[in-house]
PDB file as gemmi writes it, atoms N, CA and C in Angstrom:
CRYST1    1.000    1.000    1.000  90.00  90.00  90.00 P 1                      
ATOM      1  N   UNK A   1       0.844  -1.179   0.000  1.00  0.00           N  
ATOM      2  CA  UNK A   1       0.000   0.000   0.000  1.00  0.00           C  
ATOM      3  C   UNK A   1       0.884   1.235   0.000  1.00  0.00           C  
ATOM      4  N   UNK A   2       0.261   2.097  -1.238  1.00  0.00           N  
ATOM      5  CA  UNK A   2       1.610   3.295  -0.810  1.00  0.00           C  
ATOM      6  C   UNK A   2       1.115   4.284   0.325  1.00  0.00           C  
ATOM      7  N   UNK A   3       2.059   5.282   1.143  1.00  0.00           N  
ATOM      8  CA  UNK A   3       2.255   5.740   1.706  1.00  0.00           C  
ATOM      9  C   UNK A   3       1.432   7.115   1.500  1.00  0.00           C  
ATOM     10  N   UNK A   4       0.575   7.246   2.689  1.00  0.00           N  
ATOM     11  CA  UNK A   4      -0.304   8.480   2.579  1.00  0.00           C  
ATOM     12  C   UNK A   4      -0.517  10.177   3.610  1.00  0.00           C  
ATOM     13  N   UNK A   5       0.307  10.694   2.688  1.00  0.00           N  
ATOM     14  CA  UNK A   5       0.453  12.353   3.550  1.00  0.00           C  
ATOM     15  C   UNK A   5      -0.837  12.804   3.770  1.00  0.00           C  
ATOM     16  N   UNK A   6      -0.808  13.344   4.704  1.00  0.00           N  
ATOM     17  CA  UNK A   6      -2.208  14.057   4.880  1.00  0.00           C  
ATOM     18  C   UNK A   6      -3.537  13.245   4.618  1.00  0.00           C  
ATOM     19  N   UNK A   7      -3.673  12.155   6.218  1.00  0.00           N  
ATOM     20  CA  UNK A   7      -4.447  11.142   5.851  1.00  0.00           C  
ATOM     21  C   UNK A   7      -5.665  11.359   5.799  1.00  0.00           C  
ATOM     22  N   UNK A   8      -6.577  12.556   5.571  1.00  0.00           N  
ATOM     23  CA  UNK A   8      -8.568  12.586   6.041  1.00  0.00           C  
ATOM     24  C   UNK A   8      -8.686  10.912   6.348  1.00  0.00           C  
ATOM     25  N   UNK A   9      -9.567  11.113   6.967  1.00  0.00           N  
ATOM     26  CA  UNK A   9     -10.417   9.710   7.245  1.00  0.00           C  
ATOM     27  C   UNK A   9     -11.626   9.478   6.015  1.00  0.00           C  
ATOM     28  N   UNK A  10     -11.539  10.300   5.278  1.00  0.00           N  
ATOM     29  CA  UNK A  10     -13.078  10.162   3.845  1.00  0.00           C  
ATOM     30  C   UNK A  10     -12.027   9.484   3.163  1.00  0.00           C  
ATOM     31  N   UNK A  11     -10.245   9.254   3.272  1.00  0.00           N  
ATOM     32  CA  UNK A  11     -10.120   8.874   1.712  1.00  0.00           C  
ATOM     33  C   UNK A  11      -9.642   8.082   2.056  1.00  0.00           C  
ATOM     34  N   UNK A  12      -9.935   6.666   1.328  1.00  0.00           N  
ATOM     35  CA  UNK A  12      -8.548   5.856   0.655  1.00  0.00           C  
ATOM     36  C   UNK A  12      -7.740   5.856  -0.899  1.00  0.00           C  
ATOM     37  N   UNK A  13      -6.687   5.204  -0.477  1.00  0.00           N  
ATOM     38  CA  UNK A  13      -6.071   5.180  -2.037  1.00  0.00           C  
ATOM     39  C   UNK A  13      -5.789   3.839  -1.907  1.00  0.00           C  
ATOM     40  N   UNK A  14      -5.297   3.111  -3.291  1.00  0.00           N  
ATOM     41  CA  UNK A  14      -5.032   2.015  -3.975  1.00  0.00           C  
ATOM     42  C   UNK A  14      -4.366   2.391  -5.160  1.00  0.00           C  
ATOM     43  N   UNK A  15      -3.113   1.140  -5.309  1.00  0.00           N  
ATOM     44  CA  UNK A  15      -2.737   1.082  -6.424  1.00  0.00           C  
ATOM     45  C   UNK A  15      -2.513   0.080  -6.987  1.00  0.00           C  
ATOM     46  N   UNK A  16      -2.333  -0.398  -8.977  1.00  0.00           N  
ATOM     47  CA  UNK A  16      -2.163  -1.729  -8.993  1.00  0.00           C  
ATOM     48  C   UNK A  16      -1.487  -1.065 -10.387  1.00  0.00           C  
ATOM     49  N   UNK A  17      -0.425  -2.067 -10.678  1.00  0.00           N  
ATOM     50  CA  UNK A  17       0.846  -2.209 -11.735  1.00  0.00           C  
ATOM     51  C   UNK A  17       0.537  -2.532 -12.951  1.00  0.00           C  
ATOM     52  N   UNK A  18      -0.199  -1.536 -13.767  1.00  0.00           N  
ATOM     53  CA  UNK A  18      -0.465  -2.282 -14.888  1.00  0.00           C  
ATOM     54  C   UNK A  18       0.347  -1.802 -16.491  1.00  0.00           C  
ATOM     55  N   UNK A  19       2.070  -2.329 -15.913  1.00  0.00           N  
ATOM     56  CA  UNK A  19       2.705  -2.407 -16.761  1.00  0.00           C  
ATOM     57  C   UNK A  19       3.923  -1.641 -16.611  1.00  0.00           C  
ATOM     58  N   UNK A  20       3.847  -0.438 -17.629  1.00  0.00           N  
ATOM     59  CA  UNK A  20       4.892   0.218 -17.311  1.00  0.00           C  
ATOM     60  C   UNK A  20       4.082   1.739 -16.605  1.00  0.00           C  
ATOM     61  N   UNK A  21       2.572   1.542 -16.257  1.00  0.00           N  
ATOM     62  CA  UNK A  21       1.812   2.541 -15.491  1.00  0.00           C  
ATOM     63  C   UNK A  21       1.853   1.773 -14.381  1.00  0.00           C  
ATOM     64  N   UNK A  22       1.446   2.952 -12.872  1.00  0.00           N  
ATOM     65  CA  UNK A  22       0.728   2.481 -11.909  1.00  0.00           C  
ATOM     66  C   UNK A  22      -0.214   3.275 -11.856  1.00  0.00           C  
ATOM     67  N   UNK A  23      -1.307   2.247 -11.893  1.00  0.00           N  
ATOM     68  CA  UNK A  23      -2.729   2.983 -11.627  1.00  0.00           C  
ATOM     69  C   UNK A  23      -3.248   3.149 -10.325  1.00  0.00           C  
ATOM     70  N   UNK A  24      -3.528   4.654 -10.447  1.00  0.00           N  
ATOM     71  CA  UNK A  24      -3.617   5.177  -8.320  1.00  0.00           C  
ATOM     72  C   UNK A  24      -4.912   5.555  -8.399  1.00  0.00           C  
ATOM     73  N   UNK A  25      -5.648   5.083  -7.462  1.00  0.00           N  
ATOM     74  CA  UNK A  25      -7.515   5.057  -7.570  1.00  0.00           C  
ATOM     75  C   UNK A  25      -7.758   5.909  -5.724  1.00  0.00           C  
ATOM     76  N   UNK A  26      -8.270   7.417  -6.106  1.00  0.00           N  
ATOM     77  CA  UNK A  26      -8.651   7.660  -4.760  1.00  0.00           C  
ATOM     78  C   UNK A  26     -10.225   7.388  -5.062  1.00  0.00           C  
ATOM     79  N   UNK A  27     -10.401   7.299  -3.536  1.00  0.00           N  
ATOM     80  CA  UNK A  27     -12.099   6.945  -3.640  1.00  0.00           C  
ATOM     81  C   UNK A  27     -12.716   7.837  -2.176  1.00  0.00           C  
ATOM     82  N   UNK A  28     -13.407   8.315  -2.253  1.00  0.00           N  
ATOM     83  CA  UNK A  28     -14.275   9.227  -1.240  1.00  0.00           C  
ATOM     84  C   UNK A  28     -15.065   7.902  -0.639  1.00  0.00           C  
ATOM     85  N   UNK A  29     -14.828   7.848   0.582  1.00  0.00           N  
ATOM     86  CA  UNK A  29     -15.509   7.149   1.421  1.00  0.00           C  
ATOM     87  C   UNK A  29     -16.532   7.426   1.867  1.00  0.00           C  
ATOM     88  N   UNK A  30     -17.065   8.839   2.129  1.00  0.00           N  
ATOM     89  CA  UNK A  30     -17.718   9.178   2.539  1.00  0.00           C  
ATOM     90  C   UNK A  30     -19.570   8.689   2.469  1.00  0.00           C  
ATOM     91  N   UNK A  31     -20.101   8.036   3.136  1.00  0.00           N  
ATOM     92  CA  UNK A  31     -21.391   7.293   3.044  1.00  0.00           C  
ATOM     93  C   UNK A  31     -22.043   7.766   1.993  1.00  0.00           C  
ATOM     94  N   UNK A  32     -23.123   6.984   1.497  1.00  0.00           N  
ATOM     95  CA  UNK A  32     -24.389   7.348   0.579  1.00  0.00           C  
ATOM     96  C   UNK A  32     -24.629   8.860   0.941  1.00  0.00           C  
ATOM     97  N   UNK A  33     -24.709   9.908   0.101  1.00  0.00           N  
ATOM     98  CA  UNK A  33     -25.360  10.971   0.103  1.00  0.00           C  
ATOM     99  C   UNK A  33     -24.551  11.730   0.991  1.00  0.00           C  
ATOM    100  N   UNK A  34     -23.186  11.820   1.505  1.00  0.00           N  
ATOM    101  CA  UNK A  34     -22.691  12.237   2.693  1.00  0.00           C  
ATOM    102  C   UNK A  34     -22.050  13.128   1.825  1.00  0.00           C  
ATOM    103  N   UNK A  35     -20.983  14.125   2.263  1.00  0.00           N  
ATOM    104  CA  UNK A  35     -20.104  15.250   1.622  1.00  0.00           C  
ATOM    105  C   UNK A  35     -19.125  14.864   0.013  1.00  0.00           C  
ATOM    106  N   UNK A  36     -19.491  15.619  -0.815  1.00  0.00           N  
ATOM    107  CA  UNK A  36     -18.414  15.810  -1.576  1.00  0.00           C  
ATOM    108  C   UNK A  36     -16.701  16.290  -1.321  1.00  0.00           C  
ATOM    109  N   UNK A  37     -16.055  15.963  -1.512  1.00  0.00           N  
ATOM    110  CA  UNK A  37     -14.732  16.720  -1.265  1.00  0.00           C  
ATOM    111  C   UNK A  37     -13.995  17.530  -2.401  1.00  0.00           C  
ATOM    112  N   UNK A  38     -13.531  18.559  -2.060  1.00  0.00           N  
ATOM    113  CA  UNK A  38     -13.437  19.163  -3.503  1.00  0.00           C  
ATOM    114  C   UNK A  38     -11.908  20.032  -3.291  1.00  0.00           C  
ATOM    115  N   UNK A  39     -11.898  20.689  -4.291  1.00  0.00           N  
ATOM    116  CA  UNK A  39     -10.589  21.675  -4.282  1.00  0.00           C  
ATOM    117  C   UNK A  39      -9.161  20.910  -3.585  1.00  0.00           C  
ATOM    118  N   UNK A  40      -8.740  19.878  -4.509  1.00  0.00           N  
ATOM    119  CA  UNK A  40      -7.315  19.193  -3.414  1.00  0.00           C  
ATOM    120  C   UNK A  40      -6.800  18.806  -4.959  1.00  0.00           C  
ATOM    121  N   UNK A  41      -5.097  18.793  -4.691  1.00  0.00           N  
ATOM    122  CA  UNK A  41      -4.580  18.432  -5.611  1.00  0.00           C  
ATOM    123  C   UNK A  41      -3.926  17.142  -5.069  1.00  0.00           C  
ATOM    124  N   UNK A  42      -3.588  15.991  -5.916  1.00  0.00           N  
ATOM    125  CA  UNK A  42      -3.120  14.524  -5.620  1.00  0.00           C  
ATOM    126  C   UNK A  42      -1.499  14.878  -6.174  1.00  0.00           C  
ATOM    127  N   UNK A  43      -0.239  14.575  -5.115  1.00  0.00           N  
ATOM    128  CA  UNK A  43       1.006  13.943  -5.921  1.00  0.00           C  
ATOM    129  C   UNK A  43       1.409  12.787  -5.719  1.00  0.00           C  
ATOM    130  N   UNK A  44       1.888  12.344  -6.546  1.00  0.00           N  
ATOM    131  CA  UNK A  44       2.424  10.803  -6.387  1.00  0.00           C  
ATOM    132  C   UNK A  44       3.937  10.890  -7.033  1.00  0.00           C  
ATOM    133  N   UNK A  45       4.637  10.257  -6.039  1.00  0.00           N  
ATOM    134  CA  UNK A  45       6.309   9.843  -6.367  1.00  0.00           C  
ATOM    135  C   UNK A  45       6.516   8.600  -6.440  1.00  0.00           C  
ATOM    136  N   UNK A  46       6.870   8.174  -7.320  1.00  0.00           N  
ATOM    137  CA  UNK A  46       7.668   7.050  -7.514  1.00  0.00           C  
ATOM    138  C   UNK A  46       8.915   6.959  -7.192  1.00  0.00           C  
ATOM    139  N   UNK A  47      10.234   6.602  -6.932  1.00  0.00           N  
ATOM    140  CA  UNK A  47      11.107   6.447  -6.413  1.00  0.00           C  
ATOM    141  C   UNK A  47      11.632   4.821  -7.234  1.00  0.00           C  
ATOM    142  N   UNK A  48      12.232   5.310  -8.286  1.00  0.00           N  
ATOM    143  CA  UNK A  48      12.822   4.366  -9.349  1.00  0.00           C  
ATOM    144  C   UNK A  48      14.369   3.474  -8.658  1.00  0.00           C  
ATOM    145  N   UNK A  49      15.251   2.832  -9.825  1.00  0.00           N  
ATOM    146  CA  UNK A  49      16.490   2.715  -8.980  1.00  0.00           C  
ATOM    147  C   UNK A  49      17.423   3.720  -9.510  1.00  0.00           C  
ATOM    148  N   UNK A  50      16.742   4.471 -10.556  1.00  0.00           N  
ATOM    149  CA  UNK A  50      17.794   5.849 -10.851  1.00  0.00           C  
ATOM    150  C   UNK A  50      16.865   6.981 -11.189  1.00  0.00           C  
ATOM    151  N   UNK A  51      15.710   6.925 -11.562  1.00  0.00           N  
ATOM    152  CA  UNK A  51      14.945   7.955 -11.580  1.00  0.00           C  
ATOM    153  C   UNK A  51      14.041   7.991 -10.766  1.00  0.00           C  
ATOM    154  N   UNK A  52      13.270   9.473  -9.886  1.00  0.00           N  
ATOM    155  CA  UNK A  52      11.850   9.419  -9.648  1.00  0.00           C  
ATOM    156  C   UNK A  52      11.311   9.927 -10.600  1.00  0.00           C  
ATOM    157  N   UNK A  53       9.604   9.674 -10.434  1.00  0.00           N  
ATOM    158  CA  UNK A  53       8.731   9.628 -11.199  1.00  0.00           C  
ATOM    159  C   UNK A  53       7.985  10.807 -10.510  1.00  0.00           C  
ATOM    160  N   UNK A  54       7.111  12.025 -10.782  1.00  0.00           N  
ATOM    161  CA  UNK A  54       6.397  12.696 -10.361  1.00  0.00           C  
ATOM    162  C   UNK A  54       5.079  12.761 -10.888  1.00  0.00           C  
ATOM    163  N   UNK A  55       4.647  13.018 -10.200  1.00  0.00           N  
ATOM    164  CA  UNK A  55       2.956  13.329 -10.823  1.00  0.00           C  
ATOM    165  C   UNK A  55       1.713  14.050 -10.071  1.00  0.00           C  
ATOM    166  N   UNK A  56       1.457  15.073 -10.784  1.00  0.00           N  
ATOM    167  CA  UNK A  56       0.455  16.126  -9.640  1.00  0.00           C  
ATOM    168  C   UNK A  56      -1.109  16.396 -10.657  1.00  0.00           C  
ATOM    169  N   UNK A  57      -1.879  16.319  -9.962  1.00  0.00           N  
ATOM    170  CA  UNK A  57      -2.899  16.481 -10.702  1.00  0.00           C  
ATOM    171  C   UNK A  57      -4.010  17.318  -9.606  1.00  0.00           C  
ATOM    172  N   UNK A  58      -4.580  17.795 -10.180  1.00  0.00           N  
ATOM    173  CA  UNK A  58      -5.880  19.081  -8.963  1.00  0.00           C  
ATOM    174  C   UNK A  58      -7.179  17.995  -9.344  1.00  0.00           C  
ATOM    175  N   UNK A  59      -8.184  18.217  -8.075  1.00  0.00           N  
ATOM    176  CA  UNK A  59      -9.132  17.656  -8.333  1.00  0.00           C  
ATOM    177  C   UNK A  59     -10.024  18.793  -8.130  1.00  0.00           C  
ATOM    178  N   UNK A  60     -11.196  18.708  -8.728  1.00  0.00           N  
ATOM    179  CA  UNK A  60     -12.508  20.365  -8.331  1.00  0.00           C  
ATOM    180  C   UNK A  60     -13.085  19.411  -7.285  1.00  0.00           C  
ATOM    181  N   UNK A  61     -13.646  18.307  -8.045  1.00  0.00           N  
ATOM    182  CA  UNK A  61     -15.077  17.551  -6.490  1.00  0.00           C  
ATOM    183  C   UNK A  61     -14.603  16.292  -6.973  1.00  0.00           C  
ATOM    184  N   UNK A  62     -14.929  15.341  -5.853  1.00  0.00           N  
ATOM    185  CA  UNK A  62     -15.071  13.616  -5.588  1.00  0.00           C  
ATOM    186  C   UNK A  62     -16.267  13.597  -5.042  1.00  0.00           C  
ATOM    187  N   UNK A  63     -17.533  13.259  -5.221  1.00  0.00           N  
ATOM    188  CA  UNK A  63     -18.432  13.217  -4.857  1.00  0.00           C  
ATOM    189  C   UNK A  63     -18.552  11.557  -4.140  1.00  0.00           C  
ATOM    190  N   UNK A  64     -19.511  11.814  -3.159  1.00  0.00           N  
ATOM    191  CA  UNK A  64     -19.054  10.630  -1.895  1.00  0.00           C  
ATOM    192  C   UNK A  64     -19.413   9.710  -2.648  1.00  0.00           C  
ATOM    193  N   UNK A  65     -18.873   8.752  -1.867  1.00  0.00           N  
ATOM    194  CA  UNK A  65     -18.477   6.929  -2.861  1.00  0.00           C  
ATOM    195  C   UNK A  65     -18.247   6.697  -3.959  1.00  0.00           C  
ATOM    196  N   UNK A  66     -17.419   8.283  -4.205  1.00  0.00           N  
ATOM    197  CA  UNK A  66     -16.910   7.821  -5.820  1.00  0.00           C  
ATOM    198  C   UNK A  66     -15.343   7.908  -5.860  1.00  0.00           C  
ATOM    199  N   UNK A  67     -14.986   7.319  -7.009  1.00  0.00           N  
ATOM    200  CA  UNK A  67     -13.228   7.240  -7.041  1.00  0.00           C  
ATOM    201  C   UNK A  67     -12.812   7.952  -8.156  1.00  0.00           C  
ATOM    202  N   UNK A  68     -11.817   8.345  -7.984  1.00  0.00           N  
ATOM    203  CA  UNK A  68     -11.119   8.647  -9.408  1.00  0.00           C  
ATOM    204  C   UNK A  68      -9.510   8.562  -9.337  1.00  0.00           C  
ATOM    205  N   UNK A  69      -9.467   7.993 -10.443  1.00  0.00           N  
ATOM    206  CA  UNK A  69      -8.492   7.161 -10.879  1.00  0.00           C  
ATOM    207  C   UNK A  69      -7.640   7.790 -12.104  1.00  0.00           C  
ATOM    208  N   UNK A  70      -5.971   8.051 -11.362  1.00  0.00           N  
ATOM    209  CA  UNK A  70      -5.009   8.105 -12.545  1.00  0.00           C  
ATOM    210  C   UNK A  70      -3.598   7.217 -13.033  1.00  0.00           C  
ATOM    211  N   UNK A  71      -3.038   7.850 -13.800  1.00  0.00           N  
ATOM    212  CA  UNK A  71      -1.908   6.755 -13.958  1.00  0.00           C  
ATOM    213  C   UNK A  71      -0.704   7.587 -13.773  1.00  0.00           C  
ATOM    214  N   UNK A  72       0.671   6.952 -13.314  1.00  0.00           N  
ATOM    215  CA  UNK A  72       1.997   7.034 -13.150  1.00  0.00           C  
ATOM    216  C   UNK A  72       2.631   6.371 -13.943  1.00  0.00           C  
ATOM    217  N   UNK A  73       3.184   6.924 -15.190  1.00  0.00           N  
ATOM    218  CA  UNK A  73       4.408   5.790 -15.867  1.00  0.00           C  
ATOM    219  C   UNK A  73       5.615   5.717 -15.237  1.00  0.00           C  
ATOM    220  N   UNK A  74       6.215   4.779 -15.019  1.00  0.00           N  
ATOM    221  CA  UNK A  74       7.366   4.353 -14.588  1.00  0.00           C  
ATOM    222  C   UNK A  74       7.544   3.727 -15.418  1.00  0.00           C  
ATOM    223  N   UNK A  75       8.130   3.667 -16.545  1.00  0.00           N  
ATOM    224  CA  UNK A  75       9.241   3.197 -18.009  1.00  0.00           C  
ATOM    225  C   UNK A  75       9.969   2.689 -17.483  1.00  0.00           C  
ATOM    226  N   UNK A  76      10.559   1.449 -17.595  1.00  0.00           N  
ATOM    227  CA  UNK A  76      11.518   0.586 -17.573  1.00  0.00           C  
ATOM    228  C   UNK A  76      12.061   0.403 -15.939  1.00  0.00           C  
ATOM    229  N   UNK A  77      11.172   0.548 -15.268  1.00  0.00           N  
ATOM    230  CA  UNK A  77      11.569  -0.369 -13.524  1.00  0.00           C  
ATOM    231  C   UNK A  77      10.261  -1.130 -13.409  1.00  0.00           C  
ATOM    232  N   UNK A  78      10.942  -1.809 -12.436  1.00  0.00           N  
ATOM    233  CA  UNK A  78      10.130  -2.866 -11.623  1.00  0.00           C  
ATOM    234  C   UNK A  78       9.354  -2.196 -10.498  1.00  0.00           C  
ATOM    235  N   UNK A  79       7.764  -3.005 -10.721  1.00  0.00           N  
ATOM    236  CA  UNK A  79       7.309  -2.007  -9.366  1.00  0.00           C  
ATOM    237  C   UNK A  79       7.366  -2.617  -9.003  1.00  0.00           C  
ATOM    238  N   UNK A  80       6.983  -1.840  -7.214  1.00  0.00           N  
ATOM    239  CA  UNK A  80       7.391  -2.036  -5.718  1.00  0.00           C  
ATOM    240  C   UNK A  80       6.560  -1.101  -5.336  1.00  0.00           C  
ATOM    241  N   UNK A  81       5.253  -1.686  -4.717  1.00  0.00           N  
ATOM    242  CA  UNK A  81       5.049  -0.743  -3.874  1.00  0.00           C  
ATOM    243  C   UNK A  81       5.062   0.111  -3.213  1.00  0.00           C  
ATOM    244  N   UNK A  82       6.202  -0.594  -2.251  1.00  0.00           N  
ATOM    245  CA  UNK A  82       6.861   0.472  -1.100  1.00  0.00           C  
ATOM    246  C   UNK A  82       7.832   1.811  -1.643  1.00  0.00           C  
ATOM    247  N   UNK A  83       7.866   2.065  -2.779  1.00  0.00           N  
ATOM    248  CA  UNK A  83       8.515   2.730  -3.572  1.00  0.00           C  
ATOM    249  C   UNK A  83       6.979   3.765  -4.267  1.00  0.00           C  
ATOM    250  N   UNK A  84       6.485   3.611  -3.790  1.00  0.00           N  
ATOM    251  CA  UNK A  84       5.158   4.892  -4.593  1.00  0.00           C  
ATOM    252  C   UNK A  84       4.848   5.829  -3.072  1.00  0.00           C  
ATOM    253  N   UNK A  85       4.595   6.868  -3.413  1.00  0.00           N  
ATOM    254  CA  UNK A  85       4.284   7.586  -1.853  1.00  0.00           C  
ATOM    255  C   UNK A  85       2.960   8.607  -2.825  1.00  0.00           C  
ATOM    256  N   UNK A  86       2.387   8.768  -1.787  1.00  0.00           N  
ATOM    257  CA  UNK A  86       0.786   9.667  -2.652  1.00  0.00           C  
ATOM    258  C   UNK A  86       0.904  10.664  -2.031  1.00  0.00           C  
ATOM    259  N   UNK A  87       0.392  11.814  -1.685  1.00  0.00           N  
ATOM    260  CA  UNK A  87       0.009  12.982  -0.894  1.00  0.00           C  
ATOM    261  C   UNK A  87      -1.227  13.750  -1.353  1.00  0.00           C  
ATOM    262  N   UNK A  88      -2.184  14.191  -0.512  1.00  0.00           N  
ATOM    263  CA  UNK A  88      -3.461  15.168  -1.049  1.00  0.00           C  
ATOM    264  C   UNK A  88      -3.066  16.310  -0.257  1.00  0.00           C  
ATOM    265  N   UNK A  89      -3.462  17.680  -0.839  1.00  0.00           N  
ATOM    266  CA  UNK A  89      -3.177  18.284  -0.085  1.00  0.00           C  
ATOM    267  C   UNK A  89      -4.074  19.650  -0.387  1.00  0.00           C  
ATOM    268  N   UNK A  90      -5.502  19.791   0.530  1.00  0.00           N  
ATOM    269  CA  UNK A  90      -6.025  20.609  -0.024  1.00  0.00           C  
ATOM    270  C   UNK A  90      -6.484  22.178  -0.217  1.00  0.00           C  
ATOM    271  N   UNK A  91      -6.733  22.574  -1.313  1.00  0.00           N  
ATOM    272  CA  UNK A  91      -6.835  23.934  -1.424  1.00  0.00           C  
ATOM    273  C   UNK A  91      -7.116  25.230  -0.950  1.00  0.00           C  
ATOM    274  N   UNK A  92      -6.995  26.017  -0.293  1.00  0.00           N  
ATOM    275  CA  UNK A  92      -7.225  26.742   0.673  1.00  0.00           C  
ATOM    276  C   UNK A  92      -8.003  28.044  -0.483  1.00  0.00           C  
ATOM    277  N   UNK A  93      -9.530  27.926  -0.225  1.00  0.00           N  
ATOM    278  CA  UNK A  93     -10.566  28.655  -1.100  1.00  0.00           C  
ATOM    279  C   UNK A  93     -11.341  29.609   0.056  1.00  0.00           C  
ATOM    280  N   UNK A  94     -11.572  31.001  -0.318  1.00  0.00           N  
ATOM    281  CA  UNK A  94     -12.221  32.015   0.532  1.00  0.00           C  
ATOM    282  C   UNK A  94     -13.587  31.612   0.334  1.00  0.00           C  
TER     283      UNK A  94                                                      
END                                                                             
């Protein structure tokens, strides 16, 4: 499981290796009909055996019990889990 900065209790993440991507799936936990979460941007590092991998993406809304799902290429290494780290970190809106 990779490693999660700034844990809310509404989110989990998951990831699974499909190839020379890793596909990183956040999902709003939050019950039937319960809060949207909105304004947060997702990074994800990979940590290669000679390169890292970066990846930042903004989200507007996750509406509760839904996921959304992106990809990380890592070209030519082997994944490893313990080698992906995620972070959310969200937007500070007046």
């Amino acid at each position: 499981m990779p490693s999660l900065i700034n844990s809310p209790a509404a989110y989990s993440i998951s990831s699974s290796n499909e190839g020379s991507l890793v596909e990183i799936t956040i999902t709003n936990n939050n019950a039937s009909g319960g809060a949207a979460l909105a304004n947060f941007i997702v990074t994800a590092i990979y940590v290669g055996a000679d390169t890292e991998y970066v990846w930042t993406q903004e989200v507007a809304t996750l509406a509760a019990q839904a996921s959304v799902t992106f990809d990380l290429s890592i070209d030519s290494e082997t994944y490893n889990v313990a080698n992906l780290h995620v972070g959310i970190a969200f937007l500070n809106t007046p």
